[in-house]
C-alpha positions in Angstrom: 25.4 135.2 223.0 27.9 135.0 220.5 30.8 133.9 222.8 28.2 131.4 223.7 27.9 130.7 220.1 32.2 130.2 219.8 32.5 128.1 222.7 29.6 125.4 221.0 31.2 125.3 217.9 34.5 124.9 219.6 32.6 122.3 221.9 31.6 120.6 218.5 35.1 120.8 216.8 36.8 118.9 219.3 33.9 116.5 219.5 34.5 115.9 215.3 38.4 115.5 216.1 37.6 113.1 219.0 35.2 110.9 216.7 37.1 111.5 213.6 40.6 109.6 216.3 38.2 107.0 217.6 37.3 105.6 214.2 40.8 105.9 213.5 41.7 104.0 215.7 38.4 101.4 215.4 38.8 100.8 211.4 42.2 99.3 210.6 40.7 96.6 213.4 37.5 96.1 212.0 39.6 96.1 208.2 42.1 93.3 209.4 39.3 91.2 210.8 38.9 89.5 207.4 41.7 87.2 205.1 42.5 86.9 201.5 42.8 83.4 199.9 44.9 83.3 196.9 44.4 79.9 194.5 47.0 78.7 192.2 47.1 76.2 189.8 49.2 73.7 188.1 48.8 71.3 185.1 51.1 67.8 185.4 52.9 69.8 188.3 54.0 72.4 185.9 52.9 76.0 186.1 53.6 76.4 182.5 50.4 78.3 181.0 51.0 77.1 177.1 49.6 73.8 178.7 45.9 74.7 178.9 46.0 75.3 175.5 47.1 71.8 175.0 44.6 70.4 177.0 41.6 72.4 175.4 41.4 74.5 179.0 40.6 77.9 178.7 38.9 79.1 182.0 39.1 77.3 185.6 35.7 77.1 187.4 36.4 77.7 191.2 33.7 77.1 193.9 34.9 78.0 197.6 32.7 77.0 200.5 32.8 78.9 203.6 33.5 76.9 206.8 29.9 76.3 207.1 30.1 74.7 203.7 27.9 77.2 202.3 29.3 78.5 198.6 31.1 81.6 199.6 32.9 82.6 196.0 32.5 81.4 192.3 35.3 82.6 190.2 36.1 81.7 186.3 39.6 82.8 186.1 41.6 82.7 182.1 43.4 79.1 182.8 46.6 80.9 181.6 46.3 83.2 184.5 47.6 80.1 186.5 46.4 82.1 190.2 43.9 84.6 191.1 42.8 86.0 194.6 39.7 85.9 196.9 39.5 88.9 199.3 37.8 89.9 202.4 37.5 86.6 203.7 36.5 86.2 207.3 38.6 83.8 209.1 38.0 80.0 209.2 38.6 77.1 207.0 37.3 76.9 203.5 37.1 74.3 200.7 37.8 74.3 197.4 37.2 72.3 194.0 38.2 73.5 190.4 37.4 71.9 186.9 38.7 73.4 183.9 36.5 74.5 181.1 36.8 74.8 177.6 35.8 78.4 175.4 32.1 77.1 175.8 32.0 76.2 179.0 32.0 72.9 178.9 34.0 70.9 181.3 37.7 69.3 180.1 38.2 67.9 183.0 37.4 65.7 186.5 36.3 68.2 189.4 39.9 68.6 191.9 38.8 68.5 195.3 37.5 69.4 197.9 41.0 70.8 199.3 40.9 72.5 202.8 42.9 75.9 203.1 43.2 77.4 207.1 42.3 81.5 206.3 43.4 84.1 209.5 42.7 87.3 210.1 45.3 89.9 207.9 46.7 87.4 206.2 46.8 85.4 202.8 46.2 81.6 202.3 47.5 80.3 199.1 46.4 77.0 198.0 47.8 75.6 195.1 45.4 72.6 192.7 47.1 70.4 190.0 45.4 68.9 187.3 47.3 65.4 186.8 47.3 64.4 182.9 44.3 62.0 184.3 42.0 64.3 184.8 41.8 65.5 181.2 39.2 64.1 179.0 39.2 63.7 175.4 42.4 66.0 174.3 42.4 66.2 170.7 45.2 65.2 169.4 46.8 63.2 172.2 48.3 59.7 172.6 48.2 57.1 175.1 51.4 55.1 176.6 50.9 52.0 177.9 53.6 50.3 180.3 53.9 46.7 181.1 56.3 45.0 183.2 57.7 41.7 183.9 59.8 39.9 186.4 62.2 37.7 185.4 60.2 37.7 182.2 57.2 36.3 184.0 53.9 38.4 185.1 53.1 35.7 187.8 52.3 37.5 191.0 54.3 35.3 193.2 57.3 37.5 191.4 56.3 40.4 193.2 56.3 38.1 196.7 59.6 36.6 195.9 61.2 40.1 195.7 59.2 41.7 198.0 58.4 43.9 195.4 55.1 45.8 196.6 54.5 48.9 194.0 55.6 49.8 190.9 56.8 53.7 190.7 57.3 55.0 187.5 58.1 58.5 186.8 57.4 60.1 183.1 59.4 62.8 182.0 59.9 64.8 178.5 62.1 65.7 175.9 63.8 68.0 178.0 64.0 66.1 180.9 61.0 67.8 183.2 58.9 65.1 185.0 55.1 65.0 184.1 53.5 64.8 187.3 55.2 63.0 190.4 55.8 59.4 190.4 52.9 57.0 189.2 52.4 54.1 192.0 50.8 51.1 191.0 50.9 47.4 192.7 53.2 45.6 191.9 51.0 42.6 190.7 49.4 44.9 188.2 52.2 44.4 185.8 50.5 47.6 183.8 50.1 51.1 184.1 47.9 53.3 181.3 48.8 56.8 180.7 46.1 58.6 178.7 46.5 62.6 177.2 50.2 63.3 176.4 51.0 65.2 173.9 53.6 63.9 170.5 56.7 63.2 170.9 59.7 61.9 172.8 59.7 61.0 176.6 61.8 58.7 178.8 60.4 56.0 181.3 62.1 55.3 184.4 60.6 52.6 187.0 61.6 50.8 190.3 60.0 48.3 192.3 59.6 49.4 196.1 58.7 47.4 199.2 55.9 48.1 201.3 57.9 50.6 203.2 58.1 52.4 200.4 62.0 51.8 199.7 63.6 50.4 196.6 63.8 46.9 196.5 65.5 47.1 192.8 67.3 48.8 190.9 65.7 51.6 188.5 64.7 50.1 184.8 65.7 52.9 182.7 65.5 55.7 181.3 64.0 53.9 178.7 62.8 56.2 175.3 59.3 56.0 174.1 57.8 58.5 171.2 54.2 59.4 171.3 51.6 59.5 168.2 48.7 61.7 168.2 45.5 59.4 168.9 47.4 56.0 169.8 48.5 53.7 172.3 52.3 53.3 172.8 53.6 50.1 174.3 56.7 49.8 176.2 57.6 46.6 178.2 60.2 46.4 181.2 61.8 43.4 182.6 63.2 43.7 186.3 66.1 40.4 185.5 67.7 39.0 188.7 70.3 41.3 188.5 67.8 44.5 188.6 67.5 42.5 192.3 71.2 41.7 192.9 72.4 45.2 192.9 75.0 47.5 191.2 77.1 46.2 193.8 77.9 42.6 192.5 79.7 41.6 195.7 76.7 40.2 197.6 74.5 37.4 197.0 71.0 36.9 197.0 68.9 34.2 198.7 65.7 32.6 197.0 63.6 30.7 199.9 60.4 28.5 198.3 57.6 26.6 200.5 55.1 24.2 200.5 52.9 22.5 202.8 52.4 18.8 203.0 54.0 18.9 199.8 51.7 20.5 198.5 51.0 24.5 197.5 51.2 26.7 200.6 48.4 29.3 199.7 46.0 26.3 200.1 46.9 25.4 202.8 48.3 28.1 205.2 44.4 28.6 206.6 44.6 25.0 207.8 46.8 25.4 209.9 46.6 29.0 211.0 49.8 30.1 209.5 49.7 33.6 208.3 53.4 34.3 208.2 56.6 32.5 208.0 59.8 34.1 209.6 63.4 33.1 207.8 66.1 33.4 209.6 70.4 33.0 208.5 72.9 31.7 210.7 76.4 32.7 209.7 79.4 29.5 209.5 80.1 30.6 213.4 76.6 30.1 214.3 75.5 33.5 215.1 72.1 35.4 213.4 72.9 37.0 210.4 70.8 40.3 210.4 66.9 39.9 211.0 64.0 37.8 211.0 62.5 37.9 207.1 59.4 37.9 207.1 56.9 37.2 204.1 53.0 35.8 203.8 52.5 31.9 204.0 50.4 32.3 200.9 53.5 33.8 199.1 55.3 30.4 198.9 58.3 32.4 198.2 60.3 35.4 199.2 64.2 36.4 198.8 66.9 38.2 201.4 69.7 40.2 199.3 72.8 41.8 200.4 74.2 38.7 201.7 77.9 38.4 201.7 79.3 35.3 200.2 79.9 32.4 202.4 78.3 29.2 204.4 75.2 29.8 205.9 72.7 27.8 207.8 69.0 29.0 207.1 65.9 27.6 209.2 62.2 28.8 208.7 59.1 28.3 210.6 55.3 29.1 209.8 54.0 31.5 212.4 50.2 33.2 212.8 49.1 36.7 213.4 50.6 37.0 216.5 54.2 35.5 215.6 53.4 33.0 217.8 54.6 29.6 215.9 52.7 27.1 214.5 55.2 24.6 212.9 58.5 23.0 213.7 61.7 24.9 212.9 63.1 23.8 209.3 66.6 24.1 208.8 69.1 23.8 205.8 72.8 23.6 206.5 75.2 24.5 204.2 73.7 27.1 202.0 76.2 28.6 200.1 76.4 32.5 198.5 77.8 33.6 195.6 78.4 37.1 195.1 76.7 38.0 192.2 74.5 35.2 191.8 71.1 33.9 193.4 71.3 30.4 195.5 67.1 28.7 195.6 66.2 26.4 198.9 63.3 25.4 199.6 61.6 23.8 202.6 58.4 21.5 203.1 56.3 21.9 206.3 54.3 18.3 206.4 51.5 17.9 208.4 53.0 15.9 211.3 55.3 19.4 211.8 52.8 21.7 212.6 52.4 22.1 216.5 49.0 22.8 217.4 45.8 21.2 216.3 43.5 22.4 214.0 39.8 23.8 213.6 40.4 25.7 216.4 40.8 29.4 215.1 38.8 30.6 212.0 39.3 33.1 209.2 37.9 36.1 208.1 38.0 36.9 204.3 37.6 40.8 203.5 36.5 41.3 199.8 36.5 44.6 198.3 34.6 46.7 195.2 35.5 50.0 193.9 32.1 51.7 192.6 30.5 48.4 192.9 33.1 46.7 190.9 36.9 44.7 190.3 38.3 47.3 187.9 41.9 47.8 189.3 42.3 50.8 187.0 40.0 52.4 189.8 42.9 52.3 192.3 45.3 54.2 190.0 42.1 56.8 189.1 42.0 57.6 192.6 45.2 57.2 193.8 44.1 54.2 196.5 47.6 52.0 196.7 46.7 49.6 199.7 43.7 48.7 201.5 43.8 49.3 205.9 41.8 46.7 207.6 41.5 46.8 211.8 39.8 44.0 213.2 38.3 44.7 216.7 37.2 42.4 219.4 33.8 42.4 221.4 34.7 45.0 223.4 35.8 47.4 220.7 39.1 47.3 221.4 41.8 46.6 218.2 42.5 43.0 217.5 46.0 42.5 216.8 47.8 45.1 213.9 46.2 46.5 210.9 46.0 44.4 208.3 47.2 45.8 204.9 46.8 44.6 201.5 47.2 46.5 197.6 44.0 48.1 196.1 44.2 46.1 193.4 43.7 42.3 195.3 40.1 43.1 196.3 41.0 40.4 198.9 42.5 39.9 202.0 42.4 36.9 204.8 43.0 37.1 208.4 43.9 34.0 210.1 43.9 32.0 213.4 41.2 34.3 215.2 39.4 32.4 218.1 35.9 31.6 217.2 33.7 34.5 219.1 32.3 38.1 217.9 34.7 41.2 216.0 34.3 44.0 213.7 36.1 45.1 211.4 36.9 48.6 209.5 38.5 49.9 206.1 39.7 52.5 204.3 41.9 53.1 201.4 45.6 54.6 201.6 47.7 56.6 199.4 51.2 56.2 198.3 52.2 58.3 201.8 50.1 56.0 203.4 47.1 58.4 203.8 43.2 58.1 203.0 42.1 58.3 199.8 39.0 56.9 201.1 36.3 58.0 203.9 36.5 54.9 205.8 33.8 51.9 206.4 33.0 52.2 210.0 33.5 48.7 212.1 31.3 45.7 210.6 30.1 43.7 212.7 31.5 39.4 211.9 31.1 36.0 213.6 34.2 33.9 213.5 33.3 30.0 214.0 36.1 27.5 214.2 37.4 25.9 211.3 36.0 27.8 209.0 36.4 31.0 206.5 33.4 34.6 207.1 33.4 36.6 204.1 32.9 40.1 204.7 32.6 42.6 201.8 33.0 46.2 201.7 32.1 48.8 198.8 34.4 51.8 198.1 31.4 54.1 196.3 33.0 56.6 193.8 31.6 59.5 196.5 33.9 58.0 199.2 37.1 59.3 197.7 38.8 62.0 198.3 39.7 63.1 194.5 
């Protein structure tokens, strides 16, 4: 009986050891099933924690939704903390939106987000949220800078056209020579920028004109000084001269090329006669192109080519519409000549008997815009929407021609020499990097009749951004 007795309890020791290496073996599995998100914030780009005391921040509401978009944590970190961590989350992806609150709970700023962040299995997903300047709300204490800018001393959007000048970036930095927040884009047509909730004292303003590729088309403006006063608006006014156009390198010349139709001014004319585009190109004195076709918007009436070497050139210029296809006579000048350093102006006149095919036979379609139901072109710049995307699409769904692109701030854009018959057409607004800052309106459906100009209007609500 009692070796009987041994042998169970032996039976039942090894049993415990067996199920005691099994779960072993089972638990650091079941423990690394789950991830750890880890948010971090920063205020203007800086992770410097005296700054939530200059904004009034004191805690950071977080609310993370699980990949079902159920609320999964809510977390009211110290704002000086700058990060804290989310464990045991199981794997998937998560959003997240924070708003700084004050000692009372109140909010001090806009909601950030929703931002997506990707969590596996035994790992830690760090997602990082910055609180522009913007986003503050009445900061005691702070002033406001206010930038304007000028072309040439002029504020005339045909400026912008002439230059090819599409945004305005302008990059803020302080005393010691840190940058508050990335570069500020704004259209180039806006000729003013409005930066709320800095704190006194001394910062420099730097700004450059870009193209709609995104590269410089002058030279940078700047650093300019500008001091701060606690609860007012600074002014500070940049001109971009001709020579902010010309180049450090005063060895080439620039090219000024004007328009008009019929003698009269192109934009009223270009819809006429289905010209959406006119191409520019330079002959050199042996007769052979001189780099590429410039292009530039009929409705422009003027654009410029820099970098041209001094010499004798012959230009010629033709109206074309959406397709490239032409839809005037070639002008030409001879005998244009470049100085380096300086800026030579021709200018053509397509008359009516020059344009080649006949018209009322293509229509227009006119896309109008609102931003929460209205024109405020501060709205753009709130929500960092740059330029508008527009696709037209034929009957059978299928794209109709490129995208059409225009800046937030127009509210207008039209779309020439489309053959009478059914389209839709689609938008959505575009960041700086060229992506959405908007959900986009799905395809609208539009009847284009010959001869004629179909409005078609499209509201961006405040929900349909993406900050």
């Amino acid at each position: 009986m009692q070796s009987n007795l041994v042998r169970l309890f032996g039976f039942h020791s090894i049993l415990r050891r067996f199920v005691l290496f099994t779960l072993m073996l089972i638990l650091p599995a079941c423990t690394t099933a789950n991830g750890s998100l880890s948010a971090t914030w920063t205020i203007a780009s800086s992770s410097d924690s005296s700054l939530c005391a200059k904004y009034g921040a004191t805690s950071v509401a977080l609310f993370v939704n699980d990949p079902s978009g159920n609320p999964f944590s809510r977390v009211t970190p110290a704002c000086s903390a700058m990060s804290t961590g989310i464990p045991n989350a199981p794997a998937g992806t998560y959003t997240v939106t924070a708003q700084m609150l004050d000692a009372h709970g109140n909010t001090v700023s806009s909601a950030i987000g929703p931002l997506s962040v990707s969590v596996t299995s035994g790992a830690t997903a760090t997602q990082n949220i910055d609180f522009p300047a913007t986003s503050f709300t009445n900061i005691p204490g702070a002033g406001t800078l206010t930038i304007n800018w000028t072309i040439e001393n002029s504020t005339s959007a045909s400026e912008c056209s002439k230059f090819n000048a599409f945004n305005n970036s302008i990059q803020l930095t302080d005393a010691s020579g840190n940058a508050i927040g990335g570069a500020h884009v704004n259209a180039c047509t806006v000729f003013n920028w409005v930066m709320p909730n800095l704190a006194p004292g001394t910062y420099s303003v730097t700004s450059t004109l870009i193209g709609a590729n995104g590269q410089a088309v002058s030279t940078a403006a700047g650093p300019n000084s500008v001091s701060i006063t606690a609860n007012t608006t600074t002014t500070s006014v940049i001109d971009f001269p001709l020579s902010a156009f010309l180049g450090a390198n005063s060895t080439t010349g620039m090219l000024q090329v004007d328009w008009t139709i019929a003698s009269g001014p192109a934009s009223a004319q270009c819809n006429t006669y289905g010209a959406v585009n006119i191409a520019i190109n330079l002959l050199d004195s042996s007769g052979n192109l001189y780099g590429s076709t410039t292009s530039a918007a009929c409705s422009a009436q003027t654009t410029s080519v820099s970098n041209l070497a001094p010499g004798n050139y012959t230009v010629n210029a033709k109206l074309v519409d959406a397709n490239g296809q032409a839809v005037s006579s070639t002008a030409s000048a001879s005998a244009v000549t470049i100085t380096a350093g300086a800026k030579k102006e021709q200018a053509f006149d397509f008359p009516a008997s020059s344009f080649t095919g006949s018209t009322g036979t293509t229509g227009t379609l006119e896309v109008d815009w609102t931003l929460a139901a209205t024109t405020n072109a501060s709205l753009c710049t709130a929500h960092n929407a740059v330029n508008i995307a527009v696709q037209v699409y034929d009957s059978s769904s299928s794209p109709y021609g490129a995208i059409h692109t225009a800046s937030c701030s127009a509210f207008m854009i039209l779309i020439a020499s489309l053959p009478p018959g059914m389209y839709s057409v689609d938008g959505q607004m575009l960041d700086v990097n060229g992506q959405p800052a908007t959900t986009k309106i799905p395809p609208q459906p539009v009847t284009i009749v010959a001869g004629t100009t179909t409005p078609e209007q499209f509201d961006f609500p405040a929900t349909s951004f993406s900050n």
